[in-house]
C-alpha positions as a printed NumPy array, in Angstrom:
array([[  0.   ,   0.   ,   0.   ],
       [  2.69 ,   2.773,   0.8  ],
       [  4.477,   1.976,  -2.044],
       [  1.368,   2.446,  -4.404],
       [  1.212,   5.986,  -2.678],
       [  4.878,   6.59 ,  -3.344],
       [  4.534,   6.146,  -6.924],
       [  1.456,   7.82 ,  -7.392],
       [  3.308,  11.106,  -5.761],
       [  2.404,  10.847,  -2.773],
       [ -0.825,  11.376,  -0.965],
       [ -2.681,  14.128,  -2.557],
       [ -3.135,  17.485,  -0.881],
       [ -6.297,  18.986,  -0.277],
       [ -5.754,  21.993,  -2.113],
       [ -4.098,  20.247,  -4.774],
       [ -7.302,  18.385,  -6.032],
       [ -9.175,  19.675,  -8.723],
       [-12.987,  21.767,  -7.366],
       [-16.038,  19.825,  -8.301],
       [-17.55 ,  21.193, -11.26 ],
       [-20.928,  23.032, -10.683],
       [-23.783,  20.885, -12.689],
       [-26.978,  22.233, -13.912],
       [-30.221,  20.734, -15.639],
       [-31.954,  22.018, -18.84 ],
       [-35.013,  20.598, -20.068],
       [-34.064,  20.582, -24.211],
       [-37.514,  19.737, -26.213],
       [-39.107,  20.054, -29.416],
       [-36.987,  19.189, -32.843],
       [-33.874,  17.857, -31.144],
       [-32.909,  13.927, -30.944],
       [-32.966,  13.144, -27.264],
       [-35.408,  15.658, -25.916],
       [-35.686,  16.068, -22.322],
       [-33.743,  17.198, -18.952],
       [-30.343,  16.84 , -19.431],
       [-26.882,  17.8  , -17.366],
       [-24.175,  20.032, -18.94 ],
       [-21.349,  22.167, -16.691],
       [-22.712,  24.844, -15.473],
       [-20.418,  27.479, -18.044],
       [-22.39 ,  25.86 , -21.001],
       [-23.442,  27.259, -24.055],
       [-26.53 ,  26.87 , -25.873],
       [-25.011,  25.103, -28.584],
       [-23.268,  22.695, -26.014],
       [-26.723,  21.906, -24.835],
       [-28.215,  20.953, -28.604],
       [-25.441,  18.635, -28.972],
       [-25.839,  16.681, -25.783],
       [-29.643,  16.512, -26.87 ],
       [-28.019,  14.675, -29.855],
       [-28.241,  17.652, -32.148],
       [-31.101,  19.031, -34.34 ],
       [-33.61 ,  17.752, -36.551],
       [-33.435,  18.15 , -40.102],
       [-36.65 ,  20.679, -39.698],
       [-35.554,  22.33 , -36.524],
       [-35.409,  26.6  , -36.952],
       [-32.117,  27.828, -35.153],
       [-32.749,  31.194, -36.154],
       [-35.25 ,  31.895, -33.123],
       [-31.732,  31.317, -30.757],
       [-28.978,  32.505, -29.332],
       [-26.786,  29.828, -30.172],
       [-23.829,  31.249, -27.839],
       [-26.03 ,  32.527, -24.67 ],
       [-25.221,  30.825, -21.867],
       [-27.637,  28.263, -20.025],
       [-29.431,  28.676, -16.772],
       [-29.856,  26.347, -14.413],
       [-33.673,  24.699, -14.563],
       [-33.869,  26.482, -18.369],
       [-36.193,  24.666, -20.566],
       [-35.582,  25.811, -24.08 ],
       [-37.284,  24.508, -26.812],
       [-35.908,  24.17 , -30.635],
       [-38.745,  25.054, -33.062],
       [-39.431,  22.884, -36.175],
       [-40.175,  24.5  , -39.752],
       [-42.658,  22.965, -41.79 ],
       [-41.412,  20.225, -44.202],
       [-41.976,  20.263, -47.787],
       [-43.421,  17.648, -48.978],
       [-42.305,  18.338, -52.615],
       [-38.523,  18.771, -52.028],
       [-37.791,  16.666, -48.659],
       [-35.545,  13.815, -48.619],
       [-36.915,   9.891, -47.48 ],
       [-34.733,  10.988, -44.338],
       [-36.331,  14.135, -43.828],
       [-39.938,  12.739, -44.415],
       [-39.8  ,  10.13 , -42.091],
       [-39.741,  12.68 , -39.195],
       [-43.786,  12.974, -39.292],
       [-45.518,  11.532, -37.106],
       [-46.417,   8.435, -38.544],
       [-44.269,   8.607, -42.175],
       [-41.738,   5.75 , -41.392],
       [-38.91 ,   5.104, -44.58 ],
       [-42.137,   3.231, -46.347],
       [-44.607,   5.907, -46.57 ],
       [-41.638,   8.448, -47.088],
       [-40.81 ,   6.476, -50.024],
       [-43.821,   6.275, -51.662],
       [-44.618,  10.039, -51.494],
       [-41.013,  10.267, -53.113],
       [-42.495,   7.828, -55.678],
       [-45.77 ,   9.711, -56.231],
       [-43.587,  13.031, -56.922],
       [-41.411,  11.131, -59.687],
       [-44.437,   9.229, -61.031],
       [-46.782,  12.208, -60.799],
       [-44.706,  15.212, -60.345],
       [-44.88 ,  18.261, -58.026],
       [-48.35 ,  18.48 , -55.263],
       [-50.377,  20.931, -55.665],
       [-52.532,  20.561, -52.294],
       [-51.502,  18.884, -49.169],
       [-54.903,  17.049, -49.901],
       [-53.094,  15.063, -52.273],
       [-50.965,  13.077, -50.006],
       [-54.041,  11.226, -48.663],
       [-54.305,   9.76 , -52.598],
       [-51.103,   7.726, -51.498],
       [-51.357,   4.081, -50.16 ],
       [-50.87 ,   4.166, -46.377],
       [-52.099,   7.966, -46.26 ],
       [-55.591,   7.834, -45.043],
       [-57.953,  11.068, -43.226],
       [-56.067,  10.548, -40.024],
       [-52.519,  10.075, -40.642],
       [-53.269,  13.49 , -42.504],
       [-54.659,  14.955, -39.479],
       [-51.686,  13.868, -37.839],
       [-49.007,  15.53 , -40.395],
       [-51.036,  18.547, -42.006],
       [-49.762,  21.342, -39.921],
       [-46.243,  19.887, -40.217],
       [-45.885,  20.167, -43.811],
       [-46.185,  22.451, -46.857],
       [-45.518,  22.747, -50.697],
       [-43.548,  24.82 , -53.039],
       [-44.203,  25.57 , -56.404],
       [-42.032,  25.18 , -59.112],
       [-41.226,  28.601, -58.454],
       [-40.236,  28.345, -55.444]])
């Protein structure tokens, strides 16, 4: 035993040992990965707290924060999602409705190339799998964009 102290330097000093680091909880919700309470140092940034929420969503609007603020203790902040758009989304993006897993997503991708562009959100529900509620579900999630757009 003394020798293990011995090699290790010696016991350590009080004031030698590094201070605890002060925690603090933020509650991290809406279009993140890992919503929910989660613990970050207490000289964290924003940004620091996104990542440790496993990072954004591909429809999550970062331009309502302060990326580089730094977080309170007991904070809940909350990411915002923009719509998706149902005529230029990727199968990845698509399957982040509620309810569009890669299969659906796929076959509104398929609809697009077979059909072309929407023109009403109503359209969706003329895809397999879409029915009057899953479009309940999605309809304030999504939009379209013309051509034009």
């Amino acid at each position: 035993m003394g020798m293990g102290i011995k090699l290790a330097g010696g016991i350590p000093h009080p004031n030698s040992l590094p201070q605890s680091q002060k925690l603090i909880k933020v509650k991290i919700s809406g279009a993140v990965r890992k919503p929910g309470w989660h613990t970050l140092s207490d000289k964290s940034l924003l940004i620091e707290g996104i990542k440790e929420a496993g990072g954004i969503l591909p429809q999550a609007n970062l331009r309502e924060l302060k990326l580089d603020s730094f977080l309170k203790d007991g904070e809940k902040i909350y990411v915002s999602s923009q719509k998706i758009d149902i005529n230029r989304s990727s199968l990845p993006q698509l399957t982040h409705l509620p309810g569009i897993g890669p299969t659906l997503a796929q076959r509104i991708i398929n609809y697009r190339r077979e059909k072309g562009r929407f023109h009403t959100l109503l359209e969706l529900q003329e895809i397999p799998g879409i029915g009057k509620k899953k479009f309940q579900q999605i309809k304030d999630k999504i939009t379209i964009t013309s051509e034009n757009d």
